[in-house]
C-alpha positions as CSV (number, residue, x, y, z in Angstrom):
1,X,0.0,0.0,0.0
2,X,1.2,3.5,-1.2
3,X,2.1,5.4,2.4
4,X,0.9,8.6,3.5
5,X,4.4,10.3,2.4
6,X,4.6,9.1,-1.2
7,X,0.4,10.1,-1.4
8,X,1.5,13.5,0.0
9,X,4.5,14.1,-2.3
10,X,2.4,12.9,-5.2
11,X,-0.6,15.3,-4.4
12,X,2.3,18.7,-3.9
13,X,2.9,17.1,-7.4
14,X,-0.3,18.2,-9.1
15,X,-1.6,14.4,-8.5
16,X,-5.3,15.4,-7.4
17,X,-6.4,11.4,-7.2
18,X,-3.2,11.4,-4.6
19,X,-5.1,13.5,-2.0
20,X,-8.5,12.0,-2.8
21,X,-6.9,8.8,-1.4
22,X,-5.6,10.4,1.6
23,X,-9.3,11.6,1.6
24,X,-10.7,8.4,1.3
25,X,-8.1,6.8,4.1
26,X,-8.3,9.1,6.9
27,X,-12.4,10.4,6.3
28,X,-13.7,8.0,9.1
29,X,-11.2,8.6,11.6
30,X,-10.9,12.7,11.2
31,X,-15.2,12.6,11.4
32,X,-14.4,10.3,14.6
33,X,-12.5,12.6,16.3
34,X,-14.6,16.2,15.2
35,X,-17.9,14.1,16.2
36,X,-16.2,12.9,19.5
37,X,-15.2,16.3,19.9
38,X,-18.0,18.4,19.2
39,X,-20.9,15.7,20.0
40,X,-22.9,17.6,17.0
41,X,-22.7,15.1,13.7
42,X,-23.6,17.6,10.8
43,X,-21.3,19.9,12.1
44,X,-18.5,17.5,12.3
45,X,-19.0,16.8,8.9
46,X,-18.3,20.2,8.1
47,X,-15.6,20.1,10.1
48,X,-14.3,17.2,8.2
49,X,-14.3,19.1,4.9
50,X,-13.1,22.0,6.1
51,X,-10.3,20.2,7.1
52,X,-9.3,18.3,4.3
53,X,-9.6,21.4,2.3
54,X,-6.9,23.5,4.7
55,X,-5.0,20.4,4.6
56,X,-5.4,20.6,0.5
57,X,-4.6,24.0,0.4
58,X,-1.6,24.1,2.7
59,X,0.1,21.2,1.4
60,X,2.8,22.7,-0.1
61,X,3.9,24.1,3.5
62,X,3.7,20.6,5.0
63,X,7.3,19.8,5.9
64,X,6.4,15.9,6.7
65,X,8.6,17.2,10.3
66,X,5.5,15.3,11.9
67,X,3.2,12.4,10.0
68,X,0.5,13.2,7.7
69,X,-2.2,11.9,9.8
70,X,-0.7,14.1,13.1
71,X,-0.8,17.1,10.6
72,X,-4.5,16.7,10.5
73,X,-5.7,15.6,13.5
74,X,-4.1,19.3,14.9
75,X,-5.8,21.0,12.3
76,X,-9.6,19.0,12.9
77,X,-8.9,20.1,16.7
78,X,-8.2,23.6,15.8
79,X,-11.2,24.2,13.4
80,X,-13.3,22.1,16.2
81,X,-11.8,24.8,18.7
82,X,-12.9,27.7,16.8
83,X,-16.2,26.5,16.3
84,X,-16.6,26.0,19.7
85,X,-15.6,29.5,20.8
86,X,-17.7,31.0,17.6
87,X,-20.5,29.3,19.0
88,X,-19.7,29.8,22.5
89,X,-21.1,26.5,22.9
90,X,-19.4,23.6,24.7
91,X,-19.9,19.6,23.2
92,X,-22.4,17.8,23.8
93,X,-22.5,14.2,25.2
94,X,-25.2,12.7,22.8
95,X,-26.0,10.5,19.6
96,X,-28.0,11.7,17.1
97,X,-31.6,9.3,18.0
98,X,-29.2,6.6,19.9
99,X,-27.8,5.8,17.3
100,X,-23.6,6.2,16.7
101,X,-22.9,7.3,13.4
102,X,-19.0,6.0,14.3
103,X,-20.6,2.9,14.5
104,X,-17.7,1.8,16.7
105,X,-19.8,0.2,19.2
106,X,-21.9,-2.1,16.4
107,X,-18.3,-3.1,14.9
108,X,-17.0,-4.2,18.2
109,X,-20.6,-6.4,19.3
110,X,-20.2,-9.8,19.7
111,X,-22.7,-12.0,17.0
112,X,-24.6,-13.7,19.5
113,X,-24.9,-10.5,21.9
114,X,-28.3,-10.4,23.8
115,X,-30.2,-7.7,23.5
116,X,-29.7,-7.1,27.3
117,X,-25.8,-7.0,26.6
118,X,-26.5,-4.6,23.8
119,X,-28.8,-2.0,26.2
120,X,-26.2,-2.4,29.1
121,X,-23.2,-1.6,26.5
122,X,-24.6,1.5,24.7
123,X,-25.9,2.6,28.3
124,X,-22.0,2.4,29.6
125,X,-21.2,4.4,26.2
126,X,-23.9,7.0,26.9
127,X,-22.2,6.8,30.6
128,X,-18.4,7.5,29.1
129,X,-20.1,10.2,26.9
130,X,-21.5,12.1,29.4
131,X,-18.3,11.6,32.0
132,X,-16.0,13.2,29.1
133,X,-17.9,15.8,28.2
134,X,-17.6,17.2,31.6
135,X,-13.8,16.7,31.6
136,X,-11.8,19.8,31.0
137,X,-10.9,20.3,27.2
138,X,-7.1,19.3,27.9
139,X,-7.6,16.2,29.3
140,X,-10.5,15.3,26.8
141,X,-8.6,15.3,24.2
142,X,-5.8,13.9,25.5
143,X,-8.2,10.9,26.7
144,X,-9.7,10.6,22.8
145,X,-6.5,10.2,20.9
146,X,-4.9,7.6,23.1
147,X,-7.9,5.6,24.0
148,X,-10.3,6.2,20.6
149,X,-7.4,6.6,18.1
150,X,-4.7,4.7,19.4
151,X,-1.4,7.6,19.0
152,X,1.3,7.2,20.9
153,X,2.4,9.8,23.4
154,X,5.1,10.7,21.4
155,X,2.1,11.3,18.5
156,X,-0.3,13.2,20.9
157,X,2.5,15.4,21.7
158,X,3.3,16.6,18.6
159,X,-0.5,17.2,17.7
160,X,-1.3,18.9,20.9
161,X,2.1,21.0,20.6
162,X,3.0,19.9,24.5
163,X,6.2,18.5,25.6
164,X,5.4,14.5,26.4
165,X,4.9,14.4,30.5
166,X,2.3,17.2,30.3
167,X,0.3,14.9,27.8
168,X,1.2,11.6,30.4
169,X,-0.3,13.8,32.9
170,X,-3.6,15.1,31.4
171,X,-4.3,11.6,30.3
172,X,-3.5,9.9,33.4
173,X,-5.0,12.7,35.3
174,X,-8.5,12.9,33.1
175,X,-8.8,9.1,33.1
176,X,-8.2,9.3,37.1
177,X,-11.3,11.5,37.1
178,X,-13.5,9.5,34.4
179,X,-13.1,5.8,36.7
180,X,-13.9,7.6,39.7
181,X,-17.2,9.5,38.0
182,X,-17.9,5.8,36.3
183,X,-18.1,4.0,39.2
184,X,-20.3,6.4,41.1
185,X,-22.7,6.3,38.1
186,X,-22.6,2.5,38.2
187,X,-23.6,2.6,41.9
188,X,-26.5,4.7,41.3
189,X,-27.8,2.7,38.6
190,X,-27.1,-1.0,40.5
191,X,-29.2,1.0,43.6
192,X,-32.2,2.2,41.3
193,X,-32.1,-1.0,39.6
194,X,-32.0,-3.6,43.3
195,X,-35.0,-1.0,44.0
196,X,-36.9,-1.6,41.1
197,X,-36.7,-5.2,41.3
198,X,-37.3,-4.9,44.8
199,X,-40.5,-2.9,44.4
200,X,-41.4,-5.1,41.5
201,X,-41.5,-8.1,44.0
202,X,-38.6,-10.2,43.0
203,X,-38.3,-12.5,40.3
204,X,-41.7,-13.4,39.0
């Protein structure tokens, strides 16, 4: 497979169907992470095609001293920054009608889940959702590339523009915050759901 170097120094070439690979390639991810970020999904698409366009346009000033995909994700972050101060809005810890247009979660259920595995998984995702968005931006972020996207430290660094233990520390720091909110939500839930069943009469 062509790598994202030789697609970049084709596209600064003039090679248009170059870019419309790198298009093609890093689409779902880039929507991942503006959806994740803003919690809105028709303006994460816009966000996604604003950013491949910037990226288009600015090609020719890409020194490849970072990769391709790094590149990106800081300039996704930045447009999904300036949105969110334009707005003054902050994101929002929803799916549009339950339903994940990531589709992550569907991708990652078992065949033979039952449909009460299903309901208890996308209520822990709603759960996570709602945890993060109350997280401070810093750590959020931090939190989404190494746990959603998988980057290295070394990677989040250079997107985030931070030297490496500040980025150890928001992610250690915002995940320290996330369990401890978790588990308090999971003890409210088990406690509403003993009384239900309680009030219910037991088992039937």
């Amino acid at each position: 497979m062509t790598s994202d170097e030789e697609l970049v120094a084709l596209a600064t070439a003039g090679d248009q169907d170059a870019f419309n690979q790198l298009v093609k390639r890093w689409e779902r991810p880039i929507f991942a992470l503006a959806y994740r970020t803003l919690g809105r999904e028709e303006e994460a698409r816009d966000v996604v095609q604003d950013a491949f366009l910037r990226a288009y346009r600015g090609l020719k000033g890409f020194k490849g001293e970072a990769k391709f995909s790094s590149w990106l994700y800081r300039i996704t972050l930045n447009l999904c920054r300036d949105w969110m101060r334009k707005e003054r809005r902050a994101p929002v810890a929803q799916t549009p009608e339950g339903v994940d247009p990531i589709d992550l979660a569907d991708q990652q259920a078992a065949p033979t889940e039952s449909v009460e595995d299903l309901v208890a998984r996308r209520e822990m995702s709603a759960a996570v959702q709602m945890a993060m968005a109350d997280l401070p931006e810093e750590q959020r972020t931090a939190i989404m590339l190494k746990e959603y996207h998988g980057l290295t430290f070394q990677e989040i660094a250079e997107i985030l523009d931070c030297p490496l233990s500040t980025v150890k520390t928001r992610l250690y720091q915002g995940l320290s915050v996330l369990r401890r909110r978790l588990e308090r939500q999971q003890a409210v839930v088990a406690s509403f759901r003993r009384a239900t069943y309680s009030a219910s009469g037991g088992s039937r």
